[in-house]
C-alpha positions as CSV (number, residue, x, y, z in Angstrom):
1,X,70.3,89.5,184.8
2,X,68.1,87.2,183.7
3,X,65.9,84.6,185.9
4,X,64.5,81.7,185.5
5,X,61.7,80.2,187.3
6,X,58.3,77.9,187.7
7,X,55.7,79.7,185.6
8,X,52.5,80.8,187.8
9,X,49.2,80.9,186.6
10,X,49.4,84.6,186.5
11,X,51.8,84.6,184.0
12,X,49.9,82.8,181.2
13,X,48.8,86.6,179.8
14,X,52.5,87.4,178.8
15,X,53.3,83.6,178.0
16,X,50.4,84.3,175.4
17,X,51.8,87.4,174.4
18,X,55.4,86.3,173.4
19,X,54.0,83.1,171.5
20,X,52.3,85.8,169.6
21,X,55.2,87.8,168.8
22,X,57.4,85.1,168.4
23,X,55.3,82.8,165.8
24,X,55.2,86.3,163.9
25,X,58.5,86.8,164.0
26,X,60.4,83.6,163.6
27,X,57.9,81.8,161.2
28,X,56.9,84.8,158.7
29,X,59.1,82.4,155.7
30,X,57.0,79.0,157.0
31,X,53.4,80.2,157.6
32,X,51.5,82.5,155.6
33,X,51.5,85.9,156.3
34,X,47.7,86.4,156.5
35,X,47.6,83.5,159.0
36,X,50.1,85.2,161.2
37,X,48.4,88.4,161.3
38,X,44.5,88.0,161.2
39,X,44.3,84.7,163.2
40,X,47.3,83.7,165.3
41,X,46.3,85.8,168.6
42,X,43.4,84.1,168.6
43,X,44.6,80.6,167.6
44,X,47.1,80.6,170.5
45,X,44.8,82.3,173.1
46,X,42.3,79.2,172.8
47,X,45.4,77.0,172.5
48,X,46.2,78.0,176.1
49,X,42.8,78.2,177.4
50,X,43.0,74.6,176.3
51,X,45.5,73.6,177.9
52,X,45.2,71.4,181.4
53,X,48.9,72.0,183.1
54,X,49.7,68.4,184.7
55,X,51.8,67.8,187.8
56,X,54.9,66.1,185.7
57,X,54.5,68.8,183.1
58,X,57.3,72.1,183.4
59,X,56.4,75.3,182.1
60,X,59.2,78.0,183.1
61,X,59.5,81.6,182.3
62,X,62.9,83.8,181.8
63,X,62.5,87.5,183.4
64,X,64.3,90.4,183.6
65,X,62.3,92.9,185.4
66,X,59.4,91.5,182.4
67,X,58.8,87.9,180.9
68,X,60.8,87.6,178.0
69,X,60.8,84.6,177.6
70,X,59.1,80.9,177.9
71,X,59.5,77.2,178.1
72,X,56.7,74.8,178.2
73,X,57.5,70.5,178.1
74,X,54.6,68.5,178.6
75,X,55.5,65.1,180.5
76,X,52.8,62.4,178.9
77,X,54.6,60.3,179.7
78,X,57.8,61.4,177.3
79,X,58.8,64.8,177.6
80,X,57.8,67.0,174.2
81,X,59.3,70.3,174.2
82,X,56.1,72.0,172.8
83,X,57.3,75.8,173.5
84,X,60.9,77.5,173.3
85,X,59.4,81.1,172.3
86,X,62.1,84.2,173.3
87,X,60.9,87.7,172.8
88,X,61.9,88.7,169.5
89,X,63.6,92.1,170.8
90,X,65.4,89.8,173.0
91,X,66.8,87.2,171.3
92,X,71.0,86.6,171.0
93,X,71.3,87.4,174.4
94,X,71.2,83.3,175.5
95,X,68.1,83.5,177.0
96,X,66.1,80.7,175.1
97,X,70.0,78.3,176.0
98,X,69.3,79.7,179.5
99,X,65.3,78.3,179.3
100,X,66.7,74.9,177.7
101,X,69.6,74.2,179.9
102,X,66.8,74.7,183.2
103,X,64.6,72.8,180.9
104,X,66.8,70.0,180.8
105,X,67.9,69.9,184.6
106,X,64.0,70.2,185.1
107,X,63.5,66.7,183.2
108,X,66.7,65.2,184.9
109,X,65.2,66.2,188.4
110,X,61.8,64.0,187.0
111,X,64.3,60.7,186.6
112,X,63.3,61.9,182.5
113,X,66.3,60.3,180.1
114,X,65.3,62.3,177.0
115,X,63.1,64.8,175.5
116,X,62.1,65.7,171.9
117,X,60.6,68.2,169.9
118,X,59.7,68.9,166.2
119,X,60.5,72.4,164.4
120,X,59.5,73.5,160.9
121,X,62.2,72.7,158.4
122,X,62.7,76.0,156.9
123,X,63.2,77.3,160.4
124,X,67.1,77.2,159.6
125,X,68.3,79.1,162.9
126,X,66.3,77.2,165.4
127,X,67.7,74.1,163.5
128,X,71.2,75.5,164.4
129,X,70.2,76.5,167.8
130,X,69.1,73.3,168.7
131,X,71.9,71.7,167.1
132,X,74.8,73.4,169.7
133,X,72.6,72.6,172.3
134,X,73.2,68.7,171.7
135,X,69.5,67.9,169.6
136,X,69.9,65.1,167.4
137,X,67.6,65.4,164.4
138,X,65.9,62.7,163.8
139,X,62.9,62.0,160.8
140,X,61.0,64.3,158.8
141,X,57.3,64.8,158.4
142,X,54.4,66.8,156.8
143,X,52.7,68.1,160.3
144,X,49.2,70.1,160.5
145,X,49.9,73.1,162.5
146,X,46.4,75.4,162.7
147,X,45.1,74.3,159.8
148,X,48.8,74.4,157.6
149,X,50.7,71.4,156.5
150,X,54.2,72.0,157.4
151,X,57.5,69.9,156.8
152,X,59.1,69.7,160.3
153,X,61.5,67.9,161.9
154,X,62.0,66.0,165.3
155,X,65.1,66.5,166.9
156,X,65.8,64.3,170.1
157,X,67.9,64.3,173.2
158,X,69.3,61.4,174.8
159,X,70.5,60.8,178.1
160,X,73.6,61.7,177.3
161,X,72.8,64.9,175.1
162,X,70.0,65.7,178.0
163,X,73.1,65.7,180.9
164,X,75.2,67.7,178.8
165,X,72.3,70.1,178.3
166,X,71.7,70.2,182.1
167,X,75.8,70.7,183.0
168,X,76.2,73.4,180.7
């Protein structure tokens, strides 16, 4: 069974690890391939190095006897889903609805009435993932990601679509 629960600072190695995996998996058709296997680990290891966790910020972790799975939404001050990233060997299974359905009680818990996030267009399944869990897309644009001009999209949730998210 699957838990999930408030990151801890001694979990940023595996975080790391899956966004890895993940971005090599999931974005192989949106990023070039070179990118994704002679620079990501260490693009996304200084990423998080970077990083300065603040107190209205929510960074959860699924486990199952392992991380397999992360959620990090930064609160400054309206919430941007930055990080949905599921093992790749575990994916299907409901964890990454799991992550966003604690993600979204998380913000309700804050007084938050929405949240957003921007995906890469030709990231088709994530664009239907996000869709049954109540996202609204919303405009397009060209965004730099490491370097790489990407077209993206922002999908929102309302306060509505965010209490449906949290009930389910």
């Amino acid at each position: 069974m699957v838990t999930i629960r408030q990151a801890k600072p001694s979990d940023l190695p595996d975080i790391v690890a899956i966004h890895i995996q993940s971005w090599q998996d999931a974005y192989a058709n949106v990023l070039p391939a070179e990118f994704l296997t002679d620079s990501i680990a260490r693009v996304l290891e200084k990423h998080w190095e970077k990083i300065e966790i603040q107190p209205n910020d929510i960074l959860l972790v699924a486990e199952e006897g392992s991380i397999v799975g992360f959620a990090a939404v930064w609160c400054r001050p309206h919430p941007f889903i930055d990080n949905l990233h599921v093992k790749p060997s575990q994916r299907s299974r409901k964890i990454g609805s799991a992550l966003m359905n604690a993600v979204a009680r998380e913000l309700i818990h804050k007084g938050q009435q929405s949240a957003y996030l921007w995906l890469f267009e030709r990231n088709t399944s994530a664009m239907r993932f996000y869709g049954r869990l109540g996202g609204i897309p919303k405009e397009h644009a060209i965004k730099n990601v490491f370097g790489h001009d990407v077209p993206s999209r922002k999908i929102e949730w309302d306060g509505r679509s965010l209490a449906n998210l949290a009930s389910a």
